[in-house]
Backbone as CSV, one residue per row, in Angstrom:
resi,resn,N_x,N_y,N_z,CA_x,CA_y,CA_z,C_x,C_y,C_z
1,UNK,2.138,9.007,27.750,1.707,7.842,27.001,2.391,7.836,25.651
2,UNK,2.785,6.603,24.963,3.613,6.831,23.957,3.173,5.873,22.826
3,UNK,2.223,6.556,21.720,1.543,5.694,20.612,2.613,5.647,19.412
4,UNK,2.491,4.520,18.698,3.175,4.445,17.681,2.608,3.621,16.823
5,UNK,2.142,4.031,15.538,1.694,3.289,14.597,2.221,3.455,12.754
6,UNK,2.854,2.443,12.410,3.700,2.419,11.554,2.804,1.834,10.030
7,UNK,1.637,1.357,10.200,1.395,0.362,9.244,0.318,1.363,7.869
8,UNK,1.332,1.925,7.331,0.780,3.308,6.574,1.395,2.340,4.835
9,UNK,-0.084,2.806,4.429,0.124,2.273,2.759,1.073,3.183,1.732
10,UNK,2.128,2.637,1.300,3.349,3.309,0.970,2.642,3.503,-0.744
11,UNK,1.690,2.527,-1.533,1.513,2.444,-2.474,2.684,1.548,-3.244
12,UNK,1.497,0.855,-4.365,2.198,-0.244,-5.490,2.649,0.387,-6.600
13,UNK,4.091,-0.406,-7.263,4.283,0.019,-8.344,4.336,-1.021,-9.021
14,UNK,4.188,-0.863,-10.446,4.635,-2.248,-11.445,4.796,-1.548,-13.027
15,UNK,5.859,-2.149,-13.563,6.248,-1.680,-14.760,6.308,-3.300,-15.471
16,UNK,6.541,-2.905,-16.556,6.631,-3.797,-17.947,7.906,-3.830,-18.633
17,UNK,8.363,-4.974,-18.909,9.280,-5.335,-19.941,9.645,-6.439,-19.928
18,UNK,9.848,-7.708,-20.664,9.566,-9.338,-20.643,10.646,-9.650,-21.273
19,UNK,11.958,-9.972,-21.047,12.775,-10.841,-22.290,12.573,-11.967,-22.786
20,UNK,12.231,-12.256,-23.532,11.596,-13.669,-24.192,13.145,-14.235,-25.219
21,UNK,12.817,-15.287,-25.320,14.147,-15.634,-26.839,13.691,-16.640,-27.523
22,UNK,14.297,-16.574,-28.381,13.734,-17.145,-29.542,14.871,-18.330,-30.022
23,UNK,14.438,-19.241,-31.073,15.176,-20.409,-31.519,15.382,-20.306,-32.851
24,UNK,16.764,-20.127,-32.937,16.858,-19.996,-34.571,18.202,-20.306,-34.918
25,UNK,18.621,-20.771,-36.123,20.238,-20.532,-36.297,20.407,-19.725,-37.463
26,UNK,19.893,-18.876,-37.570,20.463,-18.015,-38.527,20.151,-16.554,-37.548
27,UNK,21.789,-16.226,-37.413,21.708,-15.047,-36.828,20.804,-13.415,-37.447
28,UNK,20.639,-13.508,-38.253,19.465,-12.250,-38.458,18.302,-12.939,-37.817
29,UNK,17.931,-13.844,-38.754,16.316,-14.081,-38.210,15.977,-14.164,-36.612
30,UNK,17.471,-14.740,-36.119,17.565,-14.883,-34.778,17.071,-13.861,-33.840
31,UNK,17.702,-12.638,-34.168,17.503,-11.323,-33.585,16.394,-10.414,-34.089
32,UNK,15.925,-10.865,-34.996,14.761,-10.041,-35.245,13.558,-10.429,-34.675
33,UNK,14.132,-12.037,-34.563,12.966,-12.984,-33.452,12.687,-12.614,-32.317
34,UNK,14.073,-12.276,-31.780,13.955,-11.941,-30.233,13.552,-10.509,-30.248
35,UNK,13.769,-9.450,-30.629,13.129,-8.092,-30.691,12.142,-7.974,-30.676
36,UNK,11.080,-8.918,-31.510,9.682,-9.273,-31.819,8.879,-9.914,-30.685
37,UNK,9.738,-11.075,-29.971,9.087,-12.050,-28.843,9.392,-10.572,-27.718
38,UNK,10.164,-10.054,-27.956,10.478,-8.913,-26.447,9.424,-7.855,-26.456
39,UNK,9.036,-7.311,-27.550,7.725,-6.659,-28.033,6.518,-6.699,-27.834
40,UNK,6.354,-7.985,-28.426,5.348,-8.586,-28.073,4.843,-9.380,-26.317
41,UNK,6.153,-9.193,-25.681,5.477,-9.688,-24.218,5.673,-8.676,-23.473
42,UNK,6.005,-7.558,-23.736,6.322,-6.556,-22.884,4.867,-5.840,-23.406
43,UNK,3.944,-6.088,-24.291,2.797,-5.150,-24.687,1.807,-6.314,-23.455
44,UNK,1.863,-7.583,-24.047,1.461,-8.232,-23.012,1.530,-7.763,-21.523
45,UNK,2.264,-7.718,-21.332,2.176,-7.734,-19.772,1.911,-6.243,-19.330
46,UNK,2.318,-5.111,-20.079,1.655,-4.151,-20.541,0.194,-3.827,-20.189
47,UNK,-0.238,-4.447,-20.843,-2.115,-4.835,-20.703,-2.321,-5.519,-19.824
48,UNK,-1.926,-6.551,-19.604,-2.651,-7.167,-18.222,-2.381,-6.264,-16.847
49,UNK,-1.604,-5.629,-16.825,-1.232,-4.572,-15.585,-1.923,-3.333,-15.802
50,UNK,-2.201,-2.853,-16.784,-3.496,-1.651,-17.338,-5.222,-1.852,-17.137
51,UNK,-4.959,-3.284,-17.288,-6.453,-3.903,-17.138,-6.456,-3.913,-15.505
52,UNK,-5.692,-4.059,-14.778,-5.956,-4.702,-13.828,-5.930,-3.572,-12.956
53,UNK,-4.866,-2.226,-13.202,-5.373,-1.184,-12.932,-6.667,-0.357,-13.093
54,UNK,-7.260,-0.178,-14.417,-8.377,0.010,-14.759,-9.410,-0.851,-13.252
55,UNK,-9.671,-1.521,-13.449,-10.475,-2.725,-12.771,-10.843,-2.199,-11.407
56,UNK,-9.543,-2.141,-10.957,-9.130,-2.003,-9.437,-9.595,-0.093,-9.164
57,UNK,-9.327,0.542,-9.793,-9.405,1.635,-10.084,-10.818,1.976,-9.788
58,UNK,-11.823,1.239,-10.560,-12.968,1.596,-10.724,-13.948,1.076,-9.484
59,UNK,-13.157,-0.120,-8.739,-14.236,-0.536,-7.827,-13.767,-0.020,-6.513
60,UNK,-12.645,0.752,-6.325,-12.829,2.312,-4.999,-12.710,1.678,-3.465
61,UNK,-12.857,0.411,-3.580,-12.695,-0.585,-2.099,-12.602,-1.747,-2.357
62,UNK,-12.178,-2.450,-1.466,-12.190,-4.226,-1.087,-11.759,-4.620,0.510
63,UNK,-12.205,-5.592,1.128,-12.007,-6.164,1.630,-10.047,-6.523,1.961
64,UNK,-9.685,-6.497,2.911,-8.443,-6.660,2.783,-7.716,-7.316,3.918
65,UNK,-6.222,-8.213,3.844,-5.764,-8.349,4.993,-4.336,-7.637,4.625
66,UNK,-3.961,-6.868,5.571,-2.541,-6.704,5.067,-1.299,-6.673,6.238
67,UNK,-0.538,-7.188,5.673,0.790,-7.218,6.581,2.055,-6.528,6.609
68,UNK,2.436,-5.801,7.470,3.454,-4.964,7.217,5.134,-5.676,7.975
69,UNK,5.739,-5.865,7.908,7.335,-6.389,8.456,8.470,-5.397,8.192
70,UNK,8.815,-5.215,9.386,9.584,-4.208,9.238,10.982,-4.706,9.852
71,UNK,12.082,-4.696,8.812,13.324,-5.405,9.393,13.338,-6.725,9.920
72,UNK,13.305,-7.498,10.670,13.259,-8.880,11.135,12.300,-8.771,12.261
73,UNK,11.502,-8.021,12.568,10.545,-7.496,13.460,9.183,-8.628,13.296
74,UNK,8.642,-8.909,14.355,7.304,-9.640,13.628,6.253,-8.990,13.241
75,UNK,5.502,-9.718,12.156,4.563,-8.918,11.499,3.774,-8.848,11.937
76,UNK,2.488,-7.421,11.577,1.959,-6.608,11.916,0.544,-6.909,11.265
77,UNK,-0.465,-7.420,11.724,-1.324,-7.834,10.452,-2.502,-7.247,10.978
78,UNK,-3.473,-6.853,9.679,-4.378,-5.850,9.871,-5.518,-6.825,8.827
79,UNK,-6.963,-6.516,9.727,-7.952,-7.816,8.161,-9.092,-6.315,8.274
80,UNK,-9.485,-5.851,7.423,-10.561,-5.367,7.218,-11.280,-4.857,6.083
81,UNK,-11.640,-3.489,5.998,-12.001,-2.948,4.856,-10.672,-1.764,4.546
82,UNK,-10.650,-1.594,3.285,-9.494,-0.428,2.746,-10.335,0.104,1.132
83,UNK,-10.456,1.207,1.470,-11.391,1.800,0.668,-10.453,3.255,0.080
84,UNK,-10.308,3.343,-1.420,-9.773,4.677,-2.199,-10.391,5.409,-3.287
85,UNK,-11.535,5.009,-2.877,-12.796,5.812,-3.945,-12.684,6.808,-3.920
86,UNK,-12.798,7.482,-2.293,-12.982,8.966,-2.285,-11.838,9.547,-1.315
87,UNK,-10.654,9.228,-1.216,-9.569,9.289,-0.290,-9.439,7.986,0.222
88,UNK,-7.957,8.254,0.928,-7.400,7.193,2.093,-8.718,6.620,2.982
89,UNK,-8.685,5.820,2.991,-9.878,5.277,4.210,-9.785,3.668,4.855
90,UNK,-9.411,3.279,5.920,-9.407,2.078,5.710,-10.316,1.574,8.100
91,UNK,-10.670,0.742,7.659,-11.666,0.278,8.860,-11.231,-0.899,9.514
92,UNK,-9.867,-1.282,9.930,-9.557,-2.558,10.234,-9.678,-3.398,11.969
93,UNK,-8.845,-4.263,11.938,-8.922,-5.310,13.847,-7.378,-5.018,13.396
94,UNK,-6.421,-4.915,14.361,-5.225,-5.012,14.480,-4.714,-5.537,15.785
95,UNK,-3.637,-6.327,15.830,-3.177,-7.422,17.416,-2.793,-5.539,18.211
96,UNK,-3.601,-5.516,19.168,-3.385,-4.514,20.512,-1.414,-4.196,20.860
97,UNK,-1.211,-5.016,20.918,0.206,-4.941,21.307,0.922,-4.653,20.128
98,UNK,0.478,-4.567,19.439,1.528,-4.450,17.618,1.456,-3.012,17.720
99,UNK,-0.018,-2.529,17.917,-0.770,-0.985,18.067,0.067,-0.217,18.716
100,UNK,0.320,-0.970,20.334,1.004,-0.240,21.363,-0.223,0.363,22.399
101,UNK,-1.043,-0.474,22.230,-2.272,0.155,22.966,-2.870,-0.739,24.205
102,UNK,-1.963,-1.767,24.222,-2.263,-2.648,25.634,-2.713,-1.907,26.895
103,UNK,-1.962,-0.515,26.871,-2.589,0.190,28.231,-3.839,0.597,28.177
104,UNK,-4.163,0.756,26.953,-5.228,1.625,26.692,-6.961,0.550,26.588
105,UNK,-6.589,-0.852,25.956,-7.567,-1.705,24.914,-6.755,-2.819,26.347
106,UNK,-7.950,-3.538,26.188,-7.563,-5.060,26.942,-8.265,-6.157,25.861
107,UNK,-8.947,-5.749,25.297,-8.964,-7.014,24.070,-7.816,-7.164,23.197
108,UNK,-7.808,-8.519,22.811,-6.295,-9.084,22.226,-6.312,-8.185,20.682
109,UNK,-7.308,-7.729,20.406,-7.203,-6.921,18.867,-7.629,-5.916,19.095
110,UNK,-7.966,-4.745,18.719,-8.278,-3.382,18.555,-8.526,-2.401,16.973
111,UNK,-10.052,-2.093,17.423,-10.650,-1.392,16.203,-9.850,-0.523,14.907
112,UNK,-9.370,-0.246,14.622,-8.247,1.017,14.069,-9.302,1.765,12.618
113,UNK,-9.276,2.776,12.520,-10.318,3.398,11.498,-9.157,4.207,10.954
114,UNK,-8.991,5.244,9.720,-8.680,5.762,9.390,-9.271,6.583,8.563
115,UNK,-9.462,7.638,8.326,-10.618,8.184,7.701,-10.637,10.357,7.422
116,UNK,-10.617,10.557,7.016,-11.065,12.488,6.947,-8.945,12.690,7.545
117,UNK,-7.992,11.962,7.236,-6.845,12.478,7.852,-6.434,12.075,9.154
118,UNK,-6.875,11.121,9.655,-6.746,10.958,11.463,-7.381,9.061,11.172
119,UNK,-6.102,8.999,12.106,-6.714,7.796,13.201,-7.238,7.989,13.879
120,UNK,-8.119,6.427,14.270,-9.142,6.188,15.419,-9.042,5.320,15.852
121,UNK,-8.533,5.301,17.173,-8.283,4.021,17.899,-9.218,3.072,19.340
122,UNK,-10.166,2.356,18.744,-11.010,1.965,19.811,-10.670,1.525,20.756
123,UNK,-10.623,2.142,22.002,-10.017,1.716,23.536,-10.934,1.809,24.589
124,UNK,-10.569,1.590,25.628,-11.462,0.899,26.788,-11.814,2.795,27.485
125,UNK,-12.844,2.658,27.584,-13.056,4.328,28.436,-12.051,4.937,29.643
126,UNK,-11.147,5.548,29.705,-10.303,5.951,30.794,-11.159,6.847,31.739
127,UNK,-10.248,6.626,32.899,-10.851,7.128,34.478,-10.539,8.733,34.291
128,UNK,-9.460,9.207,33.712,-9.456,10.310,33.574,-8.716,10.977,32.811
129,UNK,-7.847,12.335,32.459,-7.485,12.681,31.155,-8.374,13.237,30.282
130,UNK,-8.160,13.446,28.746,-8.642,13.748,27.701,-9.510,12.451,26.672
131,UNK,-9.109,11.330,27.784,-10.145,9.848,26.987,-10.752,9.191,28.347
132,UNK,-11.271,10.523,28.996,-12.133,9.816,29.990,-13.372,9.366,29.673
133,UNK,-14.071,8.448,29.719,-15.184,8.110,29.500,-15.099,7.745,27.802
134,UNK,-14.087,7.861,26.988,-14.320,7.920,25.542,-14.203,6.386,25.295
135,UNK,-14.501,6.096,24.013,-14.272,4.846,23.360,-13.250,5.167,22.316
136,UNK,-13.239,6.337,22.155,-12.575,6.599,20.711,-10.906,7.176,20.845
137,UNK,-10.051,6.965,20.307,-8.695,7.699,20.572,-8.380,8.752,18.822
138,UNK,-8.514,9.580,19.369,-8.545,10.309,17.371,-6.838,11.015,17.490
139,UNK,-5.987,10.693,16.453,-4.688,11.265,16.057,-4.560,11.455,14.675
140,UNK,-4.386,12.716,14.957,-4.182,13.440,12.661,-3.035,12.331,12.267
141,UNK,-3.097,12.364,11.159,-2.531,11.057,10.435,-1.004,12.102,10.644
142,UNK,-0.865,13.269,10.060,0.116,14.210,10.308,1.174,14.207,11.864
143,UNK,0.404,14.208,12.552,1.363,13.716,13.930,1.606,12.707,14.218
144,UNK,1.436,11.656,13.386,2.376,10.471,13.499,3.447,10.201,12.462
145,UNK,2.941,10.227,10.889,3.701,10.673,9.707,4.426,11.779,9.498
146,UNK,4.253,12.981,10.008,4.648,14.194,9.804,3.768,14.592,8.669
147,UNK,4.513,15.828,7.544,3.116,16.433,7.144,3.434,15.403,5.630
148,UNK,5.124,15.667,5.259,5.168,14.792,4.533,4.453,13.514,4.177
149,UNK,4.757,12.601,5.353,4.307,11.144,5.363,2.304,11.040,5.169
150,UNK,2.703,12.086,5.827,0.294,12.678,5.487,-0.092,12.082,4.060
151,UNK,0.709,13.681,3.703,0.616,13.737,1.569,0.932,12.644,1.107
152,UNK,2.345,11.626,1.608,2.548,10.248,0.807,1.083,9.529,0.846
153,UNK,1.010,9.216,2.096,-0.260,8.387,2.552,-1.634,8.764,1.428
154,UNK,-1.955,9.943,1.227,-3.050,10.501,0.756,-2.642,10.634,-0.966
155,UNK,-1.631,10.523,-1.146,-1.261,10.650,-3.169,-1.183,9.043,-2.965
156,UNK,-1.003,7.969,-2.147,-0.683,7.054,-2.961,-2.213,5.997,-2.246
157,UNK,-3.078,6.762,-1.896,-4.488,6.069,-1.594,-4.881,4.662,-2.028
158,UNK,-4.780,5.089,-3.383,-5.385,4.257,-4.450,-4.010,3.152,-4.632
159,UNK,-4.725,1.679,-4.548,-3.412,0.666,-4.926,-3.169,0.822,-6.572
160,UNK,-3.838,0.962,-7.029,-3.567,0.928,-8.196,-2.397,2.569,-8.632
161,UNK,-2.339,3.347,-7.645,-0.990,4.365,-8.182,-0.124,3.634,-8.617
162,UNK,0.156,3.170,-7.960,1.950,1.704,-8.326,1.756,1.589,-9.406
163,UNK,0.482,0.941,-10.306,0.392,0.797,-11.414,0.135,1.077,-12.397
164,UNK,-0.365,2.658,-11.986,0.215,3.950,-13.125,1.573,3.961,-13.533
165,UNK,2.362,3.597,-13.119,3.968,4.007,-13.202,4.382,2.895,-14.011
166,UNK,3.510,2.166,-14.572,3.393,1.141,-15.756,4.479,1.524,-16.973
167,UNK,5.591,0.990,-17.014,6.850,1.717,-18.372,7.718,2.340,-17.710
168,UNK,7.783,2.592,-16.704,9.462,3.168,-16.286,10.252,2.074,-15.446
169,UNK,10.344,0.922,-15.652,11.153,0.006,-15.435,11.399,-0.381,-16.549
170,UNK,12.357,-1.266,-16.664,13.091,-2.282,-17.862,13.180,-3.554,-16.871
171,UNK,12.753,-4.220,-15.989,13.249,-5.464,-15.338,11.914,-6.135,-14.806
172,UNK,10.246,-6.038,-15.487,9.411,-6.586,-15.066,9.042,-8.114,-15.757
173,UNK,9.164,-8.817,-14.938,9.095,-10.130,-15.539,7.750,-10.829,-15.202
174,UNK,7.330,-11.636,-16.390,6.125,-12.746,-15.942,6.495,-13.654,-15.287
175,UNK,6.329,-14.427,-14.077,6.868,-15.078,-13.483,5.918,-16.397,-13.520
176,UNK,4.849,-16.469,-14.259,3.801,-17.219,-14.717,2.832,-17.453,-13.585
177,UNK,1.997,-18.732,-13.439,0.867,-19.121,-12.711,0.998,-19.430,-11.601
178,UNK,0.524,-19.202,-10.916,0.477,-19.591,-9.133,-1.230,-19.495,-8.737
179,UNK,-1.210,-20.526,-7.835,-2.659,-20.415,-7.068,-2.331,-19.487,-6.087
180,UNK,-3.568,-18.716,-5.754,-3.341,-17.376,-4.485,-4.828,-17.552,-3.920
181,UNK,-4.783,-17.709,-2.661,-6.478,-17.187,-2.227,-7.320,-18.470,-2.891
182,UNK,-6.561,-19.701,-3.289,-7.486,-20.641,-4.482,-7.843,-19.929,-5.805
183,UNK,-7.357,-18.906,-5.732,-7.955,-18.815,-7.448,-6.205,-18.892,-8.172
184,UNK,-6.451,-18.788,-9.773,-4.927,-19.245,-10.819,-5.206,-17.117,-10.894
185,UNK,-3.760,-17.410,-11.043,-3.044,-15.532,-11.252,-1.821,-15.979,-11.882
186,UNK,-1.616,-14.649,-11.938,-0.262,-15.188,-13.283,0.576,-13.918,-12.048
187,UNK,1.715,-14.263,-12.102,2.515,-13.707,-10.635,3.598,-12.544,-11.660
188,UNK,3.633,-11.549,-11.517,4.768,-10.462,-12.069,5.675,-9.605,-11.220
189,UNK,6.635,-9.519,-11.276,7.609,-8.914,-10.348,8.389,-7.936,-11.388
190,UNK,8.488,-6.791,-10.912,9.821,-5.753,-11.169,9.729,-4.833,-9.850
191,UNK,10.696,-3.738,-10.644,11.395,-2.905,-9.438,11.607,-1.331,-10.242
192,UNK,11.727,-0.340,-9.260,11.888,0.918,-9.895,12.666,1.371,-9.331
193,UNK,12.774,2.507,-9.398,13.675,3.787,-9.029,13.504,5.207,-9.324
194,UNK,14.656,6.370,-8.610,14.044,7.571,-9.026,14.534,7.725,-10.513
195,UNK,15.353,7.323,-11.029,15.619,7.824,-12.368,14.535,7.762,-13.390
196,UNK,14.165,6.247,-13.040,13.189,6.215,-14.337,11.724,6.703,-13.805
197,UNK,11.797,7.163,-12.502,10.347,7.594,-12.111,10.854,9.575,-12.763
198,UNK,11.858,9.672,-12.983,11.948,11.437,-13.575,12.163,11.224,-14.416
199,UNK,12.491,10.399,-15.230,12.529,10.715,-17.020,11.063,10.122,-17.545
200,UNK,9.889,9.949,-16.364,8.979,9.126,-16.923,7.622,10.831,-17.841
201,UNK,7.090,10.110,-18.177,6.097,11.327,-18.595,4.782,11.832,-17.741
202,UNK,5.066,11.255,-16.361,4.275,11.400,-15.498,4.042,13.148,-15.009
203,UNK,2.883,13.698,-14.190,2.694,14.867,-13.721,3.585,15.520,-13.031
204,UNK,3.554,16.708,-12.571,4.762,16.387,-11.073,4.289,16.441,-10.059
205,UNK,2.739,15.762,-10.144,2.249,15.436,-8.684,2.376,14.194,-8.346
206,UNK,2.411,13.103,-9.702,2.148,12.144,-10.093,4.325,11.846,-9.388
207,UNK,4.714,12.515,-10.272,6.502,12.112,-9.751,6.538,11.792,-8.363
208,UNK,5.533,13.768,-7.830,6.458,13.650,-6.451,5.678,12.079,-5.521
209,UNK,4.330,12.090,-6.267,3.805,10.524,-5.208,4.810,9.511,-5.154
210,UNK,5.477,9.049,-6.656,5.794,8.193,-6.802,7.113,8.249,-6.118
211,UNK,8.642,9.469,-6.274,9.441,9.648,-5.707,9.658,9.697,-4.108
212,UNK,8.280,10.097,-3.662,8.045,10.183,-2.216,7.816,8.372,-1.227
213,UNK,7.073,7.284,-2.091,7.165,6.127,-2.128,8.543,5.296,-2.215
214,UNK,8.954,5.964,-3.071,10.580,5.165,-3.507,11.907,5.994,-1.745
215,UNK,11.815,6.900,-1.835,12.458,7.838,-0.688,11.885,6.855,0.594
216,UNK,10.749,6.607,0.579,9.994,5.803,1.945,10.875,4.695,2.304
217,UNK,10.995,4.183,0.491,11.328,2.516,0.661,12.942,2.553,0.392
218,UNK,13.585,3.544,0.637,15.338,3.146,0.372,15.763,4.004,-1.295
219,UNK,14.909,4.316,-2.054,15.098,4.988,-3.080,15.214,3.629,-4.185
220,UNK,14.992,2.605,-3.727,14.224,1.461,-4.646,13.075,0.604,-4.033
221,UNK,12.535,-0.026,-4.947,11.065,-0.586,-4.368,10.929,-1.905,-5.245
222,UNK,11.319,-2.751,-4.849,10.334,-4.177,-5.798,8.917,-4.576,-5.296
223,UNK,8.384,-4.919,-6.713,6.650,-5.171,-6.707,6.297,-6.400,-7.171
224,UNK,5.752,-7.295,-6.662,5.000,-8.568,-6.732,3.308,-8.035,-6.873
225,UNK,3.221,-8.321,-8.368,1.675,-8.760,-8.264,0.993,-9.741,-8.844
226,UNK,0.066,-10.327,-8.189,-0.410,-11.740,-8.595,-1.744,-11.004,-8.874
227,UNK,-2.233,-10.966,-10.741,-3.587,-11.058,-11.355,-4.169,-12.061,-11.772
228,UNK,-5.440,-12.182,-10.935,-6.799,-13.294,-11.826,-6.716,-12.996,-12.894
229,UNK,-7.822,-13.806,-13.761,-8.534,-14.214,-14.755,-9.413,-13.119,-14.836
230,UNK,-10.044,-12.292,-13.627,-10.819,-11.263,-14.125,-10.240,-10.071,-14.121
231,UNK,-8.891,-10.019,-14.108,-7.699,-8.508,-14.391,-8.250,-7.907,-13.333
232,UNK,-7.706,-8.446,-11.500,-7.920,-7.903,-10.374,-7.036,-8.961,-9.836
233,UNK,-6.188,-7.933,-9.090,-5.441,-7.758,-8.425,-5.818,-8.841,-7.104
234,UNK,-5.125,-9.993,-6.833,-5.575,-10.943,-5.609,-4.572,-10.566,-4.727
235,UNK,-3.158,-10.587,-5.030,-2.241,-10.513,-4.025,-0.989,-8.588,-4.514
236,UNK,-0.306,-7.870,-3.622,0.661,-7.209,-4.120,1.844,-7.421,-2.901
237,UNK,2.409,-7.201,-2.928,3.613,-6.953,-2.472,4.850,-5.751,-2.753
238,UNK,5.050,-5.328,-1.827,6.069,-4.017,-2.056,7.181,-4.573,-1.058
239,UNK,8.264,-4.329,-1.750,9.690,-4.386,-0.616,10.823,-3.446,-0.646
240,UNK,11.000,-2.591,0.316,12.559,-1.980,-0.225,12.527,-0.898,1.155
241,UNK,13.757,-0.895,1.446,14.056,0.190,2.983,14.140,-0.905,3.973
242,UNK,13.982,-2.173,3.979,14.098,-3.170,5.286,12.528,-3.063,5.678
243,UNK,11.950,-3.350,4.775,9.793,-3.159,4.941,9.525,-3.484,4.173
244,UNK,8.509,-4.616,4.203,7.522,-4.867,3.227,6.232,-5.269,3.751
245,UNK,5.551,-4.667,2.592,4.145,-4.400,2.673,3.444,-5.461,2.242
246,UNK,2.819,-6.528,2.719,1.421,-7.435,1.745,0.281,-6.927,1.651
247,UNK,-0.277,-7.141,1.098,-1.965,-6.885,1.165,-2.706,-7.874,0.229
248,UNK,-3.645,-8.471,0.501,-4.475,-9.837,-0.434,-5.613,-9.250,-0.265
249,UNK,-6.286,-9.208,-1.316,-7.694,-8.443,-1.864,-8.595,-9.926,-1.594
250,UNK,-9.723,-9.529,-0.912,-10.561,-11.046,-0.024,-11.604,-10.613,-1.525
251,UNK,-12.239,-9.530,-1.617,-13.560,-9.033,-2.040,-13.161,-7.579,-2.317
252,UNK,-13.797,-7.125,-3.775,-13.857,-5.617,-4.200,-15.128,-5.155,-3.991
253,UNK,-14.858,-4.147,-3.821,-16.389,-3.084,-3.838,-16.893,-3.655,-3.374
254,UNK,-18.582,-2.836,-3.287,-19.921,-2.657,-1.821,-19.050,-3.310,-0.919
255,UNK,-18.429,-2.374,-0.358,-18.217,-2.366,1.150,-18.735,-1.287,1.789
256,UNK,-18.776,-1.355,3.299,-19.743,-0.245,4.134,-18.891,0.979,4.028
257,UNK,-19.275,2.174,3.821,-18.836,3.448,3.833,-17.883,3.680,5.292
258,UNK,-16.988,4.279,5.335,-16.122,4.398,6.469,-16.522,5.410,6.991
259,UNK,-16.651,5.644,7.960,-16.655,6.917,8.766,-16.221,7.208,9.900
260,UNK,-16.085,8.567,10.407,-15.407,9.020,11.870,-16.293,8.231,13.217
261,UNK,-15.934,8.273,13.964,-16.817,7.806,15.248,-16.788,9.146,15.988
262,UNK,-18.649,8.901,16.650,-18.711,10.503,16.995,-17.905,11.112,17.596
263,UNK,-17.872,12.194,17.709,-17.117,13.244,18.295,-16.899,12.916,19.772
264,UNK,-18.660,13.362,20.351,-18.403,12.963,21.460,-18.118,12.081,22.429
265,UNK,-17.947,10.801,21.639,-17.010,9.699,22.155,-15.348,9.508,22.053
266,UNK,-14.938,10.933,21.591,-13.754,10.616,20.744,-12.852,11.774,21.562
267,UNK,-11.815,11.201,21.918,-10.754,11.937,22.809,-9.166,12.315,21.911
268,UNK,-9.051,13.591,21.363,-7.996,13.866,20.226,-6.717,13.942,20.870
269,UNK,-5.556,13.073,20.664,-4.238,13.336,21.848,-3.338,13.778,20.197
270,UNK,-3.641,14.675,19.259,-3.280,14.750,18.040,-1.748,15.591,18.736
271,UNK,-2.181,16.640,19.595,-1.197,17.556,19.652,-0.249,16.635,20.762
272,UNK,-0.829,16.059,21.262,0.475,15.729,22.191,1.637,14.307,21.581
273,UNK,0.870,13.969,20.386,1.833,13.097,19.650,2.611,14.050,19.056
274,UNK,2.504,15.207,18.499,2.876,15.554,17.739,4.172,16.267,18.284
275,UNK,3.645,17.046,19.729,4.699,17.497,20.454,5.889,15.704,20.873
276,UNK,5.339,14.958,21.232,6.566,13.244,21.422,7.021,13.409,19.669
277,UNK,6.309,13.795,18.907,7.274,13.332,17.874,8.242,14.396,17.002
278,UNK,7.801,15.470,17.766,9.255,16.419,17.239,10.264,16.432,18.368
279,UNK,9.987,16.115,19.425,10.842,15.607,20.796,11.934,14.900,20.606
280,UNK,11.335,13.233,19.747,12.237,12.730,19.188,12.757,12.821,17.856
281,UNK,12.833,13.779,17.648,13.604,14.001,16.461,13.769,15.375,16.391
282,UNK,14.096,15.855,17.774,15.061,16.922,18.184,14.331,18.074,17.266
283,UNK,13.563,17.960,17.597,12.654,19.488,16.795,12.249,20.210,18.163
């Protein structure tokens, strides 16, 4: 049997810096104008991406739909809960055939949990095997990611990591107002890299998350984020490696606690992915 599931949160980034210009004809005042307007909107936007981290930070879950596209491939869309209060956790419906689980699930969508390190994949009880009688399909997040792709997954939990890394770009622009979801957000885009993610003053747990994200995505990453009026995050976007990630925040916080599905409904094929996936890749 051959599972494959790709739709793993790489984590957001967003940095600050605004060129603004100014109107003047006298070349001093001119340039001291523009140094000042560049200052002053780069603290701006500064803060609204701090606030909105803060915000997001503190309420640990939301409601979510997110879409993953990979190369010209069709997208992959997932609606549920995604929760980083207390680790990776997310409770979603995903289209069965995107999953790769048509043999397994005969409904057109399928449960997907994520939770304690492992997927959980709700499928129809098998006649026999290791998911006989089960509802549950359990795979360590590790034998599909490797151990690497685990740790990415688990350092970059929280959406708001991306927006720790707030100041190591020079190319984040306000791109101003847009309606999203019906509500007004003010839309910001930049992009990073490893240079300015190692000269940044970050941890070096904090680097390797962020370097390990950028390595995911091609060793650059552009970030779209659209903030409300209440400095929360409605829409993000990540692009770079031939993948991009959406995700639109429906609702934050009180959402239902995630959890494993029992044991004894739950059939672990952890090792035998793990053995298909050093197979293909000649391990």
């Amino acid at each position: 049997m051959k599972v494959k599931y790709t739709a793993a949160w790489v984590g957001l980034t967003a940095a600050a810096l605004v060129a603004a210009t100014g109107c003047s004809s006298d070349p001093v005042r001119d340039t001291a104008q523009k140094a000042a307007d560049v200052a002053d909107s780069s603290e701006k936007v500064m803060a609204a991406l701090t606030r909105a981290t803060d915000r997001t930070e503190q309420l640990g879950s939301a409601e979510v739909k997110m879409t993953t596209t990979i190369g010209t491939g069709t997208p992959v869309a997932m609606d549920g809960t995604y929760s980083w209060g207390d680790g990776a956790a997310m409770d979603v419906e995903m289209d069965t055939a995107a999953a790769q689980l048509s043999g397994l699930q005969d409904d057109p969508t399928t449960r997907v949990k994520m939770v304690d390190g492992a997927y959980y994949y709700g499928i129809d009880p098998q006649a026999n095997g290791p998911l006989e009688g089960k509802h549950w399909m359990r795979i360590d997040v590790a034998a599909v990611a490797g151990e690497a792709g685990a740790d990415n997954i688990a350092d970059n939990a929280d959406p708001t990591s991306g927006l720790r890394y707030i100041g190591t770009s020079s190319d984040v622009r306000d791109l101003g107002e847009e309606t999203v979801l019906g509500k007004k957000t003010t839309h910001y885009r930049g992009s990073v890299g490893a240079e300015a993610i190692k000269d940044s003053k970050f941890s070096a747990a904090e680097k390797k998350a962020a370097l390990d994200a950028l390595n995911a995505g091609g060793g650059k990453l552009t970030y779209d984020i659209w903030v409300d009026g209440k400095d929360l995050p409605v829409r993000m976007k990540q692009a770079g490696g031939g993948m991009t990630v959406t995700i639109e925040f429906r609702k934050f916080g009180a959402t239902e606690p995630i959890t494993a599905p029992p044991a004894a409904d739950t059939g672990d094929l952890s090792e035998a992915v793990t053995e298909q996936r050093d197979k293909s890749l000649g391990q």
